[in-house]
MDAnalysis code that builds the backbone (N, CA, C; Angstrom):
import MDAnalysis as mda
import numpy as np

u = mda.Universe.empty(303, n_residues=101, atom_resindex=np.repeat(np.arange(101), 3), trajectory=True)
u.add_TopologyAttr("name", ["N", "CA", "C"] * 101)
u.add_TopologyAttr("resid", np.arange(1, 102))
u.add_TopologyAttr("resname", ["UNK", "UNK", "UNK", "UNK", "UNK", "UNK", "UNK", "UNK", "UNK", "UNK", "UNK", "UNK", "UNK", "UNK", "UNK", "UNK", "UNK", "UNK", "UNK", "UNK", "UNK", "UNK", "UNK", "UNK", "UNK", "UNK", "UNK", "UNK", "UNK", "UNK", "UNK", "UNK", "UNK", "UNK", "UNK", "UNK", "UNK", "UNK", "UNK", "UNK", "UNK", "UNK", "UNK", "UNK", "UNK", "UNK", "UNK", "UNK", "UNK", "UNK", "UNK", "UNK", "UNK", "UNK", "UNK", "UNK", "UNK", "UNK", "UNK", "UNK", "UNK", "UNK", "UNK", "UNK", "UNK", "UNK", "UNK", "UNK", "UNK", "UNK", "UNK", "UNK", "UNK", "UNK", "UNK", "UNK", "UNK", "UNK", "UNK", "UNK", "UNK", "UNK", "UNK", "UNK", "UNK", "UNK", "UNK", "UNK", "UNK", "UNK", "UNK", "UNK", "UNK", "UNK", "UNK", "UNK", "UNK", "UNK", "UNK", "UNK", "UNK"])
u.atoms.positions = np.array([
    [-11.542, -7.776, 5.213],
    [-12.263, -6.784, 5.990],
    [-11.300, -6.078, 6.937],
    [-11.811, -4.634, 7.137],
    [-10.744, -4.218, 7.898],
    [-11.083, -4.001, 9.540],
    [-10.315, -3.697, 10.519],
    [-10.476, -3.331, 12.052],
    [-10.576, -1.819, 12.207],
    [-11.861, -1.108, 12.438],
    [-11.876, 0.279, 13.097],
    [-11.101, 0.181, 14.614],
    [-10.520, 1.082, 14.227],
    [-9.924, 1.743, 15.687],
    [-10.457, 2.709, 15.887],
    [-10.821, 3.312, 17.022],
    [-11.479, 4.979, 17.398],
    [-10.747, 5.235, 18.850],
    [-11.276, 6.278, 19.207],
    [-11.135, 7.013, 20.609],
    [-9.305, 7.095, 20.198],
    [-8.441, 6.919, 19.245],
    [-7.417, 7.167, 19.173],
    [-6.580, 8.848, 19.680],
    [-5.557, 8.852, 20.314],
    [-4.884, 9.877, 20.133],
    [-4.775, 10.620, 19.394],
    [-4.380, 11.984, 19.448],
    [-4.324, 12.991, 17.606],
    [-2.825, 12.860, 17.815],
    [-2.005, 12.324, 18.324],
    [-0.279, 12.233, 18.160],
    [-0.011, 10.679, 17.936],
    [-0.688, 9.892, 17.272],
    [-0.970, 8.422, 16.961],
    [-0.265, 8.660, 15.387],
    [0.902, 7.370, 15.342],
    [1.148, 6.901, 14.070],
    [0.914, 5.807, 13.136],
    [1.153, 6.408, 11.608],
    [0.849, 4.576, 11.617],
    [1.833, 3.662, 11.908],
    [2.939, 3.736, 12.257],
    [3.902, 3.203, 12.645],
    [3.719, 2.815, 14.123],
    [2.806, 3.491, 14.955],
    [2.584, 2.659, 16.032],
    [1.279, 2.328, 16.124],
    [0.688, 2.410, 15.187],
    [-0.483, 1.134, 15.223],
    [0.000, 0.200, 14.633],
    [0.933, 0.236, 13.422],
    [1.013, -1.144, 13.275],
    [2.253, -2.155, 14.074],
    [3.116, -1.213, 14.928],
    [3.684, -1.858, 15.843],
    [2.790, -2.267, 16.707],
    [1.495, -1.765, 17.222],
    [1.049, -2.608, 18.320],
    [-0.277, -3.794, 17.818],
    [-0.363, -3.490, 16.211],
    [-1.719, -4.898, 15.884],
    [-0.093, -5.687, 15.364],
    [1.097, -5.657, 15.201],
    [1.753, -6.242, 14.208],
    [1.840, -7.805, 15.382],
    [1.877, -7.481, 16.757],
    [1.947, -8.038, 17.926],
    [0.622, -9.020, 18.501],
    [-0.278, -9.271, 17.223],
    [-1.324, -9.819, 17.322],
    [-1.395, -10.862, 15.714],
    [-0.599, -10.697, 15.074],
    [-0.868, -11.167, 13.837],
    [-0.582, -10.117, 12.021],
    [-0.381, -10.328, 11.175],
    [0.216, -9.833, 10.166],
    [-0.439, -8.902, 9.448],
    [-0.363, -7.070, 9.663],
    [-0.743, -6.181, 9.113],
    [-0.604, -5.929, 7.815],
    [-1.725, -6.488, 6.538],
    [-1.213, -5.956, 5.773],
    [-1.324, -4.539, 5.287],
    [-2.278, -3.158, 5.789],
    [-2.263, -2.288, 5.663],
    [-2.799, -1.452, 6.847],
    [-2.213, -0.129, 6.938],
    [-3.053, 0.979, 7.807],
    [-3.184, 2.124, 7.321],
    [-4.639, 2.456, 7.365],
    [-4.721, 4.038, 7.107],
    [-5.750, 4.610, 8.502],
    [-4.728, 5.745, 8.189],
    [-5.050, 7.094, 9.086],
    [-5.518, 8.061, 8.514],
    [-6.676, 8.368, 8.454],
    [-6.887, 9.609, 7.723],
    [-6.931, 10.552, 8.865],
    [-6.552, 11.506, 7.730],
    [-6.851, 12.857, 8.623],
    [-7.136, 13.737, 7.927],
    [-6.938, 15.278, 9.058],
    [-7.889, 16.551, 8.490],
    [-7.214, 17.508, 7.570],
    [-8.253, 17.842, 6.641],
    [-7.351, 18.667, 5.496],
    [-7.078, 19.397, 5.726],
    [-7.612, 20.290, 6.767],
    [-6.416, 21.750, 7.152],
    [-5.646, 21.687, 7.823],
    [-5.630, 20.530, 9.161],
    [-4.478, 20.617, 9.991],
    [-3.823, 19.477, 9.815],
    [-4.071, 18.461, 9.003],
    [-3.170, 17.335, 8.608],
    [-2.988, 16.617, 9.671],
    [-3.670, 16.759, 10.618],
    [-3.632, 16.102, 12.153],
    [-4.291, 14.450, 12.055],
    [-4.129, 13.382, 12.316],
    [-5.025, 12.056, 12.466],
    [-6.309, 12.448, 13.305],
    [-7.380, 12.213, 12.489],
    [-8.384, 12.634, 12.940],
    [-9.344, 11.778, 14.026],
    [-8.206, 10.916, 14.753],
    [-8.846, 9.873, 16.131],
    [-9.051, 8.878, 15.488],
    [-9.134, 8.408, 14.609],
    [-9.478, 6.982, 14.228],
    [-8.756, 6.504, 12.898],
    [-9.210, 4.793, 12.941],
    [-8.114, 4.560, 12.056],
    [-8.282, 3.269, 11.254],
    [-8.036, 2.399, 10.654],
    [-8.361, 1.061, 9.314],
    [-7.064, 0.326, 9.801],
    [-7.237, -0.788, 10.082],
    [-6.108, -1.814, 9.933],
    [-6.380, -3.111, 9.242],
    [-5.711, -3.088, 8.296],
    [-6.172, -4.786, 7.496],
    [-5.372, -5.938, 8.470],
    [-5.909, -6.861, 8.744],
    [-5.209, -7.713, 9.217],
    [-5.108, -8.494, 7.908],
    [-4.158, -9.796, 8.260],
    [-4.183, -10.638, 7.463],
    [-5.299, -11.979, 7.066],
    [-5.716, -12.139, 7.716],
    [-6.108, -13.366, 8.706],
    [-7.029, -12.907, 9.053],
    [-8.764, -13.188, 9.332],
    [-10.056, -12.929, 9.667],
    [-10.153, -13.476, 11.415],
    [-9.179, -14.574, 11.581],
    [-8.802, -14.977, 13.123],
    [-8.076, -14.013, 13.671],
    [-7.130, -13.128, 13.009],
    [-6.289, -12.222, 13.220],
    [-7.254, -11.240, 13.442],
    [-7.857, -10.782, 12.957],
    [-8.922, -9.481, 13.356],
    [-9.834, -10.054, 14.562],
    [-10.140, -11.300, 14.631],
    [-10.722, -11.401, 16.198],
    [-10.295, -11.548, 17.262],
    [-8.761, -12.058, 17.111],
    [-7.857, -11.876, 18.424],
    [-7.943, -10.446, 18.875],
    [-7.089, -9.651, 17.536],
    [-7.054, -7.833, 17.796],
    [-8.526, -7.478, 18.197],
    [-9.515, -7.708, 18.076],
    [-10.463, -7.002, 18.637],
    [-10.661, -7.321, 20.150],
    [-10.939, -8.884, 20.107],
    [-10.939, -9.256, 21.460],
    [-9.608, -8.630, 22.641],
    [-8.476, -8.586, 21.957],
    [-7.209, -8.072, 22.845],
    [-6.990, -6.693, 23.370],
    [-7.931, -5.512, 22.163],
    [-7.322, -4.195, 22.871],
    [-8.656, -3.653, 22.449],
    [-9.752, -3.940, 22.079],
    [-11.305, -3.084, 22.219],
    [-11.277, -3.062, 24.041],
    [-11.566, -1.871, 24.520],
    [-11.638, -0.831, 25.812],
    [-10.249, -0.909, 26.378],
    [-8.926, -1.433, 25.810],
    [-7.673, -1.289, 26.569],
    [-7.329, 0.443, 26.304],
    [-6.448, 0.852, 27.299],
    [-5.958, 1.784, 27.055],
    [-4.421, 2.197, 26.151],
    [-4.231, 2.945, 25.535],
    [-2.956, 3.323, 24.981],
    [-3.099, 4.421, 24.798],
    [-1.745, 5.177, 25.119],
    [-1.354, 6.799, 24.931],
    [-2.559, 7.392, 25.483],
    [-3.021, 7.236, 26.425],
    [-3.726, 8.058, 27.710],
    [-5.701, 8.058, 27.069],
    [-5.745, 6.976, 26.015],
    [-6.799, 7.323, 25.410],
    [-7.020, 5.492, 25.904],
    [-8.809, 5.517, 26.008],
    [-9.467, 3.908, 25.646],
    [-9.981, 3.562, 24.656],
    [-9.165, 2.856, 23.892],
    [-9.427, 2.321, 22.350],
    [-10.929, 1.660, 21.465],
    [-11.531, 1.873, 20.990],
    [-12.362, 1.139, 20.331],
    [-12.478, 0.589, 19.383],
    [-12.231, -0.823, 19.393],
    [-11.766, -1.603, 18.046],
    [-12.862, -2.706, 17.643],
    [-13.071, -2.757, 16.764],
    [-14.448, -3.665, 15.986],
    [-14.107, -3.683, 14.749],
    [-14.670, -4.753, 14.172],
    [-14.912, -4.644, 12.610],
    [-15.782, -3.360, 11.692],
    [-14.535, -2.934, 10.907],
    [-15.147, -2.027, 10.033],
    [-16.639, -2.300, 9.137],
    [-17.196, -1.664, 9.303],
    [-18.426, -1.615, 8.307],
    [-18.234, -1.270, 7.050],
    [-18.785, -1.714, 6.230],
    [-18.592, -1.260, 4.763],
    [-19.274, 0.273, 4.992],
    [-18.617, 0.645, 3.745],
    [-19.214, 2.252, 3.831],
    [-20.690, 2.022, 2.717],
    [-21.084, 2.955, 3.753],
    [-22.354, 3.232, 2.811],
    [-22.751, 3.967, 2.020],
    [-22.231, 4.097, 0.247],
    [-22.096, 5.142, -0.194],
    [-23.531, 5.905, -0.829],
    [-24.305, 5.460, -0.454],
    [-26.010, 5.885, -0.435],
    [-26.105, 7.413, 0.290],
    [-25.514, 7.065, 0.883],
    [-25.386, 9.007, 2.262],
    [-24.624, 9.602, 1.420],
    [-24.202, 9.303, 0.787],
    [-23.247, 10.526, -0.128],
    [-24.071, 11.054, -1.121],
    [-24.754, 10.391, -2.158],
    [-25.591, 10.458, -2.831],
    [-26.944, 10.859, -2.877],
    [-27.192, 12.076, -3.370],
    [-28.423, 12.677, -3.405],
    [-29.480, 11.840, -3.695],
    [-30.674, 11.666, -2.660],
    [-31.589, 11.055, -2.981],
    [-32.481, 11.749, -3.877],
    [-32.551, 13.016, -3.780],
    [-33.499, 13.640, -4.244],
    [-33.070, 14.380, -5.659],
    [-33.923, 14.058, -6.711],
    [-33.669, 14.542, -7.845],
    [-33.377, 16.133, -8.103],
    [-34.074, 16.824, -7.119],
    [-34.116, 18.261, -7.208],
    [-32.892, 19.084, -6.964],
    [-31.777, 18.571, -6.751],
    [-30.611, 19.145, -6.314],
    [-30.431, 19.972, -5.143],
    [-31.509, 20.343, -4.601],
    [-31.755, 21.030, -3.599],
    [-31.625, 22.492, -3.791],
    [-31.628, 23.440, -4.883],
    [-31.292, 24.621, -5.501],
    [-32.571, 25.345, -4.963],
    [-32.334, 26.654, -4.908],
    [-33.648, 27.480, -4.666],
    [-33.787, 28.287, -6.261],
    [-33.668, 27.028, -6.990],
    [-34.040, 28.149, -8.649],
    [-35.474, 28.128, -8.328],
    [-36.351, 28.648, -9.019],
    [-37.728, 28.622, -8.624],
    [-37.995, 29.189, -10.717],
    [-38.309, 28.307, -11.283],
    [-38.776, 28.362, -13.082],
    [-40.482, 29.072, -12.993],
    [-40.330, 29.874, -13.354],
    [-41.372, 30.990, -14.144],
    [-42.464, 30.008, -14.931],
    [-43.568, 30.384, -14.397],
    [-44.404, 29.791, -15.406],
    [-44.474, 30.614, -16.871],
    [-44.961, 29.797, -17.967],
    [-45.122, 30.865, -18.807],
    [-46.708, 31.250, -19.847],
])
């Protein structure tokens, strides 16, 4: 499972997130996504820890600390819910409107 980070900086790397969870226990991955037009980190961020004890130290250690002028919010990621992506409704939502005949 992974660690959300939020309230992040937009000048945040992954190189210094994982310098500062690497200081809590063994990162095996980080992603940063960001925005497709400005390629900027879009404030938040995924860190795999290694270790499920490792993700509760890091949460307990820097959820409301500050870094780079921002207060961090760190918790366990939620699975995504890919139901919101997915049209519930059969109708596609189109304004065709079919002719009786």
């Amino acid at each position: 499972m992974s660690v959300y980070v939020g309230n992040l900086s937009y000048d945040v790397t992954r190189e210094d997130l994982e310098r500062v969870f690497t200081e809590y226990g063994q990162v095996s991955r980080v992603s940063l996504p960001t925005d497709r037009e400005t390629g900027r980190p879009r404030g938040f961020a995924f860190v795999d820890m290694a270790a499920e004890a490792e993700e509760d130290g890091v949460i307990e250690a820097l959820n409301g600390a500050e870094w780079m002028g921002r207060e961090m919010r760190v918790n366990k990621a939620r699975p995504r819910d890919d139901s919101r992506s997915s049209s519930s409704s059969g109708s596609g939502g189109s304004n065709y409107r079919r002719s009786s005949f």
